[in-house]
C-alpha positions in Angstrom: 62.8 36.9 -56.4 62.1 36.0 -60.2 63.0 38.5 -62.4 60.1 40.9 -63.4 60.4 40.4 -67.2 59.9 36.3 -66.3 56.9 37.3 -64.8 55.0 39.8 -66.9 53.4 37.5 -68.9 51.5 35.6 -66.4 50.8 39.5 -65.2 49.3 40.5 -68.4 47.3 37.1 -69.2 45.3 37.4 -66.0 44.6 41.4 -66.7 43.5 40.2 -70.7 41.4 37.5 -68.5 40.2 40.1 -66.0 39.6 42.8 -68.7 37.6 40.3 -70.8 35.5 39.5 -67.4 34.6 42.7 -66.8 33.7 43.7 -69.8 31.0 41.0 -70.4 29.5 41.4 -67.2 29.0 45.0 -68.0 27.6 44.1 -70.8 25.1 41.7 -69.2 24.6 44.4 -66.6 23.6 47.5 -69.0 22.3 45.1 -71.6 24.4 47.3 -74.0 25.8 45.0 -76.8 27.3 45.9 -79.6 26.6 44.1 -83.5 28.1 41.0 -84.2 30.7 40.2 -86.9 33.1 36.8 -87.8 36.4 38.4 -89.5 37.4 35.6 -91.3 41.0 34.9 -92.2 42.3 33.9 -95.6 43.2 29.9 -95.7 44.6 27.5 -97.2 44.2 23.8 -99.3 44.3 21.5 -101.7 41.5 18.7 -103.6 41.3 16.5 -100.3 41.2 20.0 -97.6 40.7 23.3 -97.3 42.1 24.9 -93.9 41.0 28.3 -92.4 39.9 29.9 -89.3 38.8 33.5 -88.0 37.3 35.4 -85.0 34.0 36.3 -83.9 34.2 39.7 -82.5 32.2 42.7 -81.4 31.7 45.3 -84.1 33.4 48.2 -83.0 32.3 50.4 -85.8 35.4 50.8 -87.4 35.8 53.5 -90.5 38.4 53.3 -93.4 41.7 54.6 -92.9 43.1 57.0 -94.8 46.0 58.6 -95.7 45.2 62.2 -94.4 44.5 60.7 -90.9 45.8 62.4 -88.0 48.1 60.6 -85.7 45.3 60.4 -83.3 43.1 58.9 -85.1 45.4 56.4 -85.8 46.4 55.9 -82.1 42.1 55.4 -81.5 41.6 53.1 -84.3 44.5 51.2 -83.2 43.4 51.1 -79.5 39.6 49.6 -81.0 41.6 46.6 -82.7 43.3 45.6 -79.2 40.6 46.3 -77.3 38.5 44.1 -79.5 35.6 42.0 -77.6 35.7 38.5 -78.5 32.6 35.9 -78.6 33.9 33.0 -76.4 31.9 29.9 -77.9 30.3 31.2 -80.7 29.0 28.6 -83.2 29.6 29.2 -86.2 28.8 27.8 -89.9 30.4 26.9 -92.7 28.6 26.1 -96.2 31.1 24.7 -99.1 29.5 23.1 -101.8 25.9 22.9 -100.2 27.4 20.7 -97.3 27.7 21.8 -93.8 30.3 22.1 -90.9 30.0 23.3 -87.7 33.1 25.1 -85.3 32.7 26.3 -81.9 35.1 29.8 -81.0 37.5 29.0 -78.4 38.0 31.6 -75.5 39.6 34.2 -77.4 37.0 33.9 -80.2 39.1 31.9 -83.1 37.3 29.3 -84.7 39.2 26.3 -87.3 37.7 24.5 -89.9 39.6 21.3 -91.8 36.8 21.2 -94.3 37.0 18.1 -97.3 35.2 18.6 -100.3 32.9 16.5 -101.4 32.9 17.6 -105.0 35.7 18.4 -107.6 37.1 21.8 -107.2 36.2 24.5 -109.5 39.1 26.6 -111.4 39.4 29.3 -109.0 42.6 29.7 -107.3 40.6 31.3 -104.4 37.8 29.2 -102.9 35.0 30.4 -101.1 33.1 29.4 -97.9 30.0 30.9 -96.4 30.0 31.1 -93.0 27.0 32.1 -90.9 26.8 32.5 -87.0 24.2 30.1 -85.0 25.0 31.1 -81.2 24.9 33.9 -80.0 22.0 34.8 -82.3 21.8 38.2 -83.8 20.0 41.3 -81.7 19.3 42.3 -85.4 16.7 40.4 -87.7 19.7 40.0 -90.1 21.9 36.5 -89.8 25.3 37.5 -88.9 27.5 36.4 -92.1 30.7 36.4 -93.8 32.7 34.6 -96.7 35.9 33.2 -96.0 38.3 32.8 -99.1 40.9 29.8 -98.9 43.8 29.7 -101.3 44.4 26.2 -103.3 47.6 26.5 -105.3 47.3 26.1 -109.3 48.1 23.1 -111.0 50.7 25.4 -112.7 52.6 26.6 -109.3 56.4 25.5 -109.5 57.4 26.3 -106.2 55.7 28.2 -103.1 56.7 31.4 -100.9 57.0 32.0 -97.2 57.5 35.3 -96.6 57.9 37.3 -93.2 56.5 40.6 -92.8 57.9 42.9 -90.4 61.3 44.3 -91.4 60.9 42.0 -94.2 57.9 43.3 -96.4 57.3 46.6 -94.1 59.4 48.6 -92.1 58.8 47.7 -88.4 61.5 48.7 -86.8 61.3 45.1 -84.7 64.6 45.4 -83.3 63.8 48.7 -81.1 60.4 47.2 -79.6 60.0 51.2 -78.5 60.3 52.3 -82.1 58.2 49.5 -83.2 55.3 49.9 -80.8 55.4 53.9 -81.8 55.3 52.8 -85.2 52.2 50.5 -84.7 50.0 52.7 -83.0 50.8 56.2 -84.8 50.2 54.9 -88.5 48.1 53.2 -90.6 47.6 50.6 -93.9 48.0 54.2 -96.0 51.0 55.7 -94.3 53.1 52.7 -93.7 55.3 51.9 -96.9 56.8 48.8 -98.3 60.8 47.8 -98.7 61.9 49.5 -101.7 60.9 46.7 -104.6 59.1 44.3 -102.6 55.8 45.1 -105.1 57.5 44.1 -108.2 60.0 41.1 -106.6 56.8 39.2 -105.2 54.8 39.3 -108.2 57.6 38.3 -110.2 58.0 35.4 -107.9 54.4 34.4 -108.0 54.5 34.7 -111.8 57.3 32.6 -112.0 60.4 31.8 -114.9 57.1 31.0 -117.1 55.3 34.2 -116.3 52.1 32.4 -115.8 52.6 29.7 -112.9 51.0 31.5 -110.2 52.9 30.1 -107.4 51.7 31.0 -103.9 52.9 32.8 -101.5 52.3 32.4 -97.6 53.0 35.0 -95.1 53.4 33.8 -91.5 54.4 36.4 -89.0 55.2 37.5 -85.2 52.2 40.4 -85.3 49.2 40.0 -83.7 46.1 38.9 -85.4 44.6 42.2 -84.0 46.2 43.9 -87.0 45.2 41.4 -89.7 42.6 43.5 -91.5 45.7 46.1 -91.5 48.1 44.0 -93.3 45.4 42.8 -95.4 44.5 46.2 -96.6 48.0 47.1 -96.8 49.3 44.2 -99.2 46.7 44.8 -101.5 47.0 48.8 -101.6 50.7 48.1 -102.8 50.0 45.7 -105.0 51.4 43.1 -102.8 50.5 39.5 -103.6 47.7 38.3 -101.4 48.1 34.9 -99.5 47.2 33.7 -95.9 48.4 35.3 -93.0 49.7 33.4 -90.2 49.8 35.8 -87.3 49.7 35.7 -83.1 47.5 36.0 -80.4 48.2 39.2 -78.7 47.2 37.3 -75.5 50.2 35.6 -76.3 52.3 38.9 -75.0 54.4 39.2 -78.4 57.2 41.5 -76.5 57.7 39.3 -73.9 57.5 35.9 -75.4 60.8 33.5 -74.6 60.0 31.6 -77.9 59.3 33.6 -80.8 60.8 31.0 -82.8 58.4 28.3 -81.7 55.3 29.8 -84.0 57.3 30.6 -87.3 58.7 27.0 -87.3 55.1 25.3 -86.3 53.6 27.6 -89.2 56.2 26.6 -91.9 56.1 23.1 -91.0 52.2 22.9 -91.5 52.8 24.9 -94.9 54.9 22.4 -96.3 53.6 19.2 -94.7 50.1 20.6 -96.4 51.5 20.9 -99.9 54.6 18.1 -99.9 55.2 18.3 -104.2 55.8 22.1 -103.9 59.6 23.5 -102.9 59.7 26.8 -101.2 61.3 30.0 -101.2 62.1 30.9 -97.8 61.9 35.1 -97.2 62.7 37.1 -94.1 65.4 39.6 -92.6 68.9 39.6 -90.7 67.2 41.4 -87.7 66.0 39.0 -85.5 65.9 35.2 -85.9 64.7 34.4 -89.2 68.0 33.2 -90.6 68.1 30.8 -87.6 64.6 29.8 -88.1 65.3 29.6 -91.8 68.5 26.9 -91.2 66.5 24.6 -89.0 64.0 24.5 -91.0 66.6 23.8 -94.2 68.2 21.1 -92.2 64.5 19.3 -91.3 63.7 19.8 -95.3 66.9 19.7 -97.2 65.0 18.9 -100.6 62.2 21.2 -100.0 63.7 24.3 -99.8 65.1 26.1 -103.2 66.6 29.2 -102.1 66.8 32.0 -98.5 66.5 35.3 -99.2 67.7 37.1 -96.1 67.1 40.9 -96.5 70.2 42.7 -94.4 68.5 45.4 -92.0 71.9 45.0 -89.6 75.2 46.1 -89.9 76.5 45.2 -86.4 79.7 43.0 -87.7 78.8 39.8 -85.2 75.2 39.7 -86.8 77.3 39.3 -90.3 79.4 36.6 -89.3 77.0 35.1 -87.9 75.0 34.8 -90.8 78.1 34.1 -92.8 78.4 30.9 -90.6 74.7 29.9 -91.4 75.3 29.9 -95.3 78.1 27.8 -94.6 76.1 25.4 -92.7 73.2 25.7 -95.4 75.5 25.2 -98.8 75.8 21.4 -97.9 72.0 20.8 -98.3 72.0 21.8 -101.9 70.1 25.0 -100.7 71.7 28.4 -100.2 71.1 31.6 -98.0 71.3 35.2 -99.9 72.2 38.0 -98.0 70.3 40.8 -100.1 70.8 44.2 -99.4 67.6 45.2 -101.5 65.0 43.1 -103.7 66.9 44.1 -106.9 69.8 42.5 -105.6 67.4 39.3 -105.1 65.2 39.1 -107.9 68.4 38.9 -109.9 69.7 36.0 -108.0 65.9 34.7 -108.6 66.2 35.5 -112.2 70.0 33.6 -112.1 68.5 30.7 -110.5 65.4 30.2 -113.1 62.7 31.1 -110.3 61.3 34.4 -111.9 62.0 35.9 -115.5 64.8 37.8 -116.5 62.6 40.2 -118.1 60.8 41.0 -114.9 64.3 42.5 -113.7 63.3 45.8 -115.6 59.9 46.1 -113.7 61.5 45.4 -110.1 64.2 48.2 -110.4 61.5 50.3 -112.0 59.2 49.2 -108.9 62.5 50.1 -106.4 63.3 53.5 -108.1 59.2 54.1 -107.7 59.2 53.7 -103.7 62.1 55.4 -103.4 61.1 58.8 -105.2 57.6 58.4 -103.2 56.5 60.2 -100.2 57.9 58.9 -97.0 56.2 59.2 -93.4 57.5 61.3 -91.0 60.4 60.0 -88.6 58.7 58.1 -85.7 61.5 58.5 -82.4 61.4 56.8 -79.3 
């Protein structure tokens, strides 16, 4: 007999399927439906393309989270984004520079559009799209529309950033998948903090040696897209850079997945094949496989990559020498991994290197000593 844990995924993918069923036909049954909405995702492009995509989802109604919520309202919330009802074959519309495009949803919802413009770009660093919904039409007398924002790097940029999230950016405990699925469903965009310095060590990165080169930063991830409004919310309530978000389907059964890998490296390769002058700072953590992901990815793009910060969550003495074997096998390429026990510890091999200003240092330790002294959330146990 196959092994159970070989087979839960095809298990769960035909209960999503099932669950999906049944909900629509209850809906056609009752005739109880509710609003419309296209949550669109922040993209990504240049002069010849701009890339982004989204969802078109029932509204579920959801309210603000706050910092003073109760664990159970975090645990409902965060049952509303999973159980999210999504528009199989919605059409939707994109407007960029009074021309038109037209995507249809795949069965899950998400829609893609490879937009070129037809007109010279204007100065923004963020471009925006209207996008409008054509099928199914609205119950309301209202059009059903949203404004997706894609990111085109400055003229200015010097290099780009691909950051992780989880255990990288945010503390996700992704090693303990009990821990981490407690920690997901019992807090929210308020309660969850950053790494200690992660504020001050981004925006020093997108600023740049030159303080003023607004390099961008990409953040591509193993979470599920269900919790991309969170993240969203969260960056910009710690004054986390902003970039796109390049996150799973939760139909894709994140805990069970046998290649995790497979979607980081796809992601990174169509950051880098999308903007070939720019060299890239490569961000993640010792937990899982980023610094594996990280060296392939090194060896396929020896020139592109400047520098691998590797933030060390584990002190289990094989993980450390096997990560002591993978700078070994990166310090040929003219690259280098860092082992960084904090983002002090980085941004000063940043500063060393010529990638952020040595006057920044101040404001990242200041940032660091900040979180530290803040209020922490309660211990989540398994």
């Amino acid at each position: 007999m196959r092994d159970w844990k070989s087979r839960l995924p095809t298990l769960l993918d035909r209960a999503d399927k099932l669950s999906d069923g049944v909900r629509a036909r209850l809906r056609t049954i009752t005739g109880f439906s509710n609003p419309l909405m296209i949550v669109p995702y922040l993209g990504c492009g240049s002069a010849e393309k701009l890339l982004f995509g989204g969802r078109v989802l029932a509204d579920e109604g959801f309210t603000p989270a706050t910092s003073a919520d109760h664990t159970w309202r975090n645990l409902i919330n965060m049952y509303r984004r999973f159980e999210s009802d999504e528009v199989p074959g919605a059409r939707v519309r994109a407007t960029f520079q009074g021309n038109h495009s037209e995507a249809t949803a795949d069965e899950e919802g998400y829609f893609h559009f490879a937009i070129q413009p037809m007109q010279r770009l204007d100065a923004n660093r963020w471009q925006n799209v209207e996008l409008e919904l054509l099928e199914p039409s609205s119950d309301t007398a209202s059009p059903v529309r949203a404004t997706a924002r894609v990111l085109v790097p400055s003229a200015a940029a010097r290099f780009g950033v691909i950051s992780d999230i989880d255990d990288t950016v945010i503390s996700s405990h992704v090693t303990n998948k009990l821990k981490m699925i407690l920690t997901v469903l019992l807090s929210n965009e308020h309660t969850r903090k950053p790494f200690e310095g992660v504020a001050g060590f981004y925006q020093a990165l997108q600023r740049g040696a030159g303080g003023g080169e607004d390099n961008p930063i990409f953040y591509v991830s193993n979470s599920a897209w269900n919790l991309y409004s969170l993240l969203v919310e969260f960056l910009k309530l710690q004054k986390i850079p902003l970039g796109p978000l390049l996150l799973r389907d939760f139909g894709d059964h994140l805990l069970f997945s046998k290649e995790p890998e497979h979607h980081k490296k796809k992601n990174i390769k169509i950051i880098l094949e999308s903007f070939p002058h720019l060299p890239f700072v490569l961000i993640g953590d010792s937990g899982e496989r980023d610094p594996e992901i990280y060296r392939d990815v090194v060896k396929e793009y020896p020139t592109r990559i400047r520098t691998v910060y590797i933030r060390s969550i584990s002190k289990q003495p094989k993980r450390l020498a096997a990560i002591d074997k993978l700078i070994e096998e990166i310090r040929p390429t003219g690259s280098q991994l860092v082992l960084a026990p904090d983002s002090e510890f980085a941004a000063a091999h940043a500063a060393a290197e010529g990638l952020i200003s040595t006057g920044l240092l101040k404001t990242v330790r200041a940032e660091k000593n900040k979180d530290q002294s803040a209020p922490t959330q309660p211990a989540i146990t398994p």
